[in-house]
N, C-alpha and C positions, 0 to 999 in steps of 0.2 A: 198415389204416385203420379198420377196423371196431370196433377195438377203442380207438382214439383216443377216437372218439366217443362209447364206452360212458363213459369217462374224463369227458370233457368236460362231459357228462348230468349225470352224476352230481358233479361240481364245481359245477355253475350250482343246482342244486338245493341239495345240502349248504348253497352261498354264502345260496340263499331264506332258511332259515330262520337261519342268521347273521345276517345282516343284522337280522331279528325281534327276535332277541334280543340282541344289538349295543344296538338300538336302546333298551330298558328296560334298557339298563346290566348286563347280567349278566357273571359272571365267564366266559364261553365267549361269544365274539364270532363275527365271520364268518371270520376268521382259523381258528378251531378248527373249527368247523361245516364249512368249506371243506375242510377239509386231513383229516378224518376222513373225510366222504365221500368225497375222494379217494383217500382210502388204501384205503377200502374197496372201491371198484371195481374197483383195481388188483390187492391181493391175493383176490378174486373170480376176475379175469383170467387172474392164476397159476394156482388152482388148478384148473379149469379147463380152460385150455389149455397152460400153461407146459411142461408134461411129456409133450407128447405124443410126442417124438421115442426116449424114455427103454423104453419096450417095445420087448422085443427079439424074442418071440414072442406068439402067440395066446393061448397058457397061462398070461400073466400078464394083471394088471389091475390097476388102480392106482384108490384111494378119491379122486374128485374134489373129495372134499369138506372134506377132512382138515385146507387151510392156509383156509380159508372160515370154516371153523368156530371157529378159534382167533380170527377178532376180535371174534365173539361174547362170550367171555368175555374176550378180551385189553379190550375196549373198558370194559368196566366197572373198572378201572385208572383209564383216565380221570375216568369221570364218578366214582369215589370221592373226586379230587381237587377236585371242584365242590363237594363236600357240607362242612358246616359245622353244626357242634353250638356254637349260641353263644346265654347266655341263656334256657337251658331251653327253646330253640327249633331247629326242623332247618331248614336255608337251604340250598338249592341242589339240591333233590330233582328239579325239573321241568326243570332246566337240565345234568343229569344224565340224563335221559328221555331229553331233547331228543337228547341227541349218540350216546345209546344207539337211536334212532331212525331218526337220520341214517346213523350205520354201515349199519342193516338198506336202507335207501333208495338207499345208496352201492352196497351189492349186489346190489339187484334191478336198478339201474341196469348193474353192471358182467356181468350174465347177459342184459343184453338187453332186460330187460322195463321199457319206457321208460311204458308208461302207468299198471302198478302203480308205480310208482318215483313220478312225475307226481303222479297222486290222489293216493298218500299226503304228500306233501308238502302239497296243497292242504289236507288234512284236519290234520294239523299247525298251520299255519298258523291254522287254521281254529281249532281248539282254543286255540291257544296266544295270539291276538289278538283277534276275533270276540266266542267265548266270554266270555274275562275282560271286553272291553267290557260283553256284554249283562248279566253275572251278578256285577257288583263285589262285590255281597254275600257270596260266597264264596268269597273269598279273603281273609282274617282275617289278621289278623301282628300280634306282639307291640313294645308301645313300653316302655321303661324311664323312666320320668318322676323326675326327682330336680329340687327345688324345698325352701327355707327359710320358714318361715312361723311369726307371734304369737301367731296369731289360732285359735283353733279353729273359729270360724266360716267364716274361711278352708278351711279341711281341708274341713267338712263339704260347704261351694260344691261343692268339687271331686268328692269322693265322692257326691253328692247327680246333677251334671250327666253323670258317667259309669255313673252307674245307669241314668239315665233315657235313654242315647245308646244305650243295650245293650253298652255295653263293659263289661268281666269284669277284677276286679282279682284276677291269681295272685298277686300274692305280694304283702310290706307291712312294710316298715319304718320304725322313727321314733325319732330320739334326740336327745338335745341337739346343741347343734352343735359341741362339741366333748366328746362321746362315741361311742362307737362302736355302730353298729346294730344290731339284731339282727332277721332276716330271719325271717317268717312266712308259713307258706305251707299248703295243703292243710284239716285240720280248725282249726290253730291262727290263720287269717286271720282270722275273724272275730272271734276274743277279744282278737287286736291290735289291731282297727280298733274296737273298745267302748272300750277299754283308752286308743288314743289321741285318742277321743271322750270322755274321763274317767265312761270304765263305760256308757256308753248311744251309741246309734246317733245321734242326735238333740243339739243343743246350742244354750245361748241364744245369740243373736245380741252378738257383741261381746266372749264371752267371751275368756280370754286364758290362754297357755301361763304356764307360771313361766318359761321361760327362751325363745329361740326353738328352735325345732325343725326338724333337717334329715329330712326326708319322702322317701323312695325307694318306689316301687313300680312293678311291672311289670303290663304293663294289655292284655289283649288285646282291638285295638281290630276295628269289623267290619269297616273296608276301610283301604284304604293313603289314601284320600283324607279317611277322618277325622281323620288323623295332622295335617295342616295345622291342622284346626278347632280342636281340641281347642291348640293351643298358640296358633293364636288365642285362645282362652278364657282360657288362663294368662295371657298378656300381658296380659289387661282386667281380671284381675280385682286388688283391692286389697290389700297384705297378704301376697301371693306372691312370693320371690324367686327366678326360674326358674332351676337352673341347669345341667341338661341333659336335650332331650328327644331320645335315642334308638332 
C-alpha cells in the first residue's frame, strides 16, 4: 500500500506541472508530465525494492541503484524529442528541463521523500509561471517578418520603429518580387540594409523602389508580447503588403 501512494504523489505532482505547461501550449502537456513522473516512481520502486527476494545469502549484495539510475539518462530521450532547431533558433529547451525535472521529482517521490518532491515542484512552478510573469523582458524569441512594399520610406518606418522598440534585426533580405533573395546576416546586415536604403541608413520621405520589393527579415523581438504590437504597426502602416508574420 505504501508504495501505491508513493506512485500516486508522484502522478498528482508530475500532473502540477503538466497542467503549467499544457496551459502555454507547449509540445509536453500534462499527459507527458504525468506519465514520466509516473514512470519514474515506479521504476524508483523496482529498484529499490523489487529484488529483495532475489539474495540467496549474506555474501551477496545487489546495487539498488542501477535500474534508478538509467532514467536519468534514459529520460533525456525524451526531452531530445521537445527540442527543435527552427530558424536559427532553439525551441523547446525549458520544456525539455521541465520533464527532465519531473523524472528527478517522480523519484524522490517514488523513495518516499514526499516534501523534497513537494517544494521542488512548488519551485518549478514558481520559476516556470511566477518568474516569466514578473520578468517578461527576458524571454526574447525570434519573429520572421516577410512583407511587399514601393515605398522606401515604407522600409525605413519599419527599421526606424524596431530600433527604437530595442528589437534586433538578424538577418535581412530584399529582392524584387519576382527574384529571388538573398539572405544577409552577421557583419554583411548592415551593408544590406544601406544597400536596400539605396547606400545610406536614412531616406527622403516618399521615395520609391524601381520595382516593388519582397522584404524578409528575422527580428529578435524583447518579449512574446511584442509580437502582437509590432504587426499591429504593420497593419497601419501605408505602403506595406503583410504577408507573414511568424
Amino acid at each position: 500500500m505504501p508504495y501505491v501512494i508513493h506512485i500516486l504523489v508522484a502522478a498528482l505532482l508530475g500532473g502540477a506541472i503538466g497542467i503549467e505547461r499544457g496551459y502555454r501550449a507547449k509540445e509536453a502537456g500534462f499527459r507527458t508530465h504525468f506519465l514520466v513522473a509516473l514512470g519514474a516512481a515506479l521504476f524508483m520502486i523496482l529498484s529499490a525494492h523489487g529484488f529483495d527476494g532475489v539474495l540467496i545469502s549474506e555474501n551477496h549484495r545487489l546495487d539498488v541503484s542501477r535500474i534508478a539510475a538509467q532514467v536519468v539518462s534514459g529520460i533525456g530521450f525524451i526531452g531530445a524529442g521537445t527540442i527543435i532547431f527552427q530558424r536559427h533558433a532553439v525551441h523547446g529547451l525549458t520544456t525539455a528541463a521541465g520533464l527532465w525535472v519531473t523524472a528527478a521529482i517522480g523519484m524522490a517521490a517514488g523513495a518516499g521523500l514526499y516534501m523534497l518532491a513537494s517544494f521542488t515542484t512548488v519551485l518549478v512552478l514558481i520559476g516556470l509561471e511566477v518568474l516569466n510573469s514578473l520578468l517578461p523582458h527576458v524571454s526574447q524569441r525570434s519573429v520572421t517578418l516577410a512583407f511587399t512594399t514601393a515605398e522606401r520610406s515604407a522600409l525605413q518606418t519599419v527599421l526606424d520603429h524596431l530600433r527604437t522598440t530595442g528589437a534586433t534585426v538578424v538577418s535581412f533580405s530584399q529582392s524584387a518580387s519576382d527574384a529571388p533573395a538573398e539572405k544577409a546576416t552577421g557583419a554583411a546586415l548592415e551593408e544590406a540594409v544601406k544597400s536596400a536604403m539605396g547606400g545610406s541608413m536614412e531616406t527622403e520621405s516618399g521615395q520609391a523602389f524601381t520595382a516593388p520589393q519582397h522584404v524578409k527579415m528575422e527580428v529578435r523581438i524583447p518579449n512574446k508580447r511584442y509580437g502582437q504590437e509590432l504587426l499591429r504597426f504593420l497593419t497601419e502602416q501605408e505602403g506595406i503588403c503583410i504577408e507573414s508574420v511568424e
